[in-house]
C-alpha positions, -999 to +999 in steps of 0.1 A: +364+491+574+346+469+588+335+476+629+334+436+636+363+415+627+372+382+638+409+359+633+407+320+639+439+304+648+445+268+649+463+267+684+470+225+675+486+232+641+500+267+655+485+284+620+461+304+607+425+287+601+416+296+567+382+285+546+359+282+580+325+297+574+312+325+596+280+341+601+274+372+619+239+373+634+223+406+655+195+399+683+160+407+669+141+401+696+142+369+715+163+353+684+193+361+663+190+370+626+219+369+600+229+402+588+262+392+570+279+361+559+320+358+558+346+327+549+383+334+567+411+340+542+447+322+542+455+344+573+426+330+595+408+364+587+373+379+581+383+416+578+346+428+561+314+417+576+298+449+575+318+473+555+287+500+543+264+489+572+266+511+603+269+490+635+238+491+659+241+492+695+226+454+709+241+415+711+255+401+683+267+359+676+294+351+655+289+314+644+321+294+632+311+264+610+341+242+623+334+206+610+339+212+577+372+226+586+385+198+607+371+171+580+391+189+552+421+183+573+409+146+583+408+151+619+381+144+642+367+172+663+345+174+692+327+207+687+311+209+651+298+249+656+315+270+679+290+302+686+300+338+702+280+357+719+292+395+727+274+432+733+288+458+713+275+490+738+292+516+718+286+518+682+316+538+670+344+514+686+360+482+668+349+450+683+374+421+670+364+389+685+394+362+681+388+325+681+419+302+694+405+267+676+416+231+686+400+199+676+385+196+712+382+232+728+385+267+720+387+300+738+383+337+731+387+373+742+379+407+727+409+415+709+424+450+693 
């Protein structure tokens, strides 16, 4: 399984947000390099990001490509990327970083 998961809800539709692009990206210095690549599922989901990798101790960016996702449901949006940064200091835990999505804010929290 997969040590970094994230869930995006649609807190203005109350529903899951499914087909958003999301990159995962691990500090390499004084910039971020992708390491994996995911799209959430009908559930709002990205369960495997790194299923074989093991995870490294350092900061790591999720990036949600949210314009795409708002244009499919012909809405306008104010943010068009919405990018997480987080430290994972203990390499054997589960980090699962949820993102509550509205057209014109979002929030977030380390989640279970």
């Amino acid at each position: 399984m997969s040590r970094i998961t994230t869930h995006v809800l649609d807190t203005s539709l109350g529903k899951p947000a499914a087909a958003v692009p999301v990159s995962l990206k691990l500090r390499d210095g004084a910039s971020f390099r992708e390491i994996a690549q995911g799209t959430t599922d009908a559930d709002g989901r990205v369960r495997q990001f790194l299923p074989d990798l093991p995870l490294r101790i350092g900061a790591y960016q999720l990036a949600f490509e949210t314009t795409g996702y708002f244009r499919a449901g012909a809405r306008e949006a104010f943010f068009e990327r919405v990018t997480l940064e987080f430290y994972v200091a203990d390499a054997n835990q589960h980090y699962h970083v949820p993102l509550l999505l509205s057209p014109f804010g979002y929030t977030t929290y380390r989640g279970s």
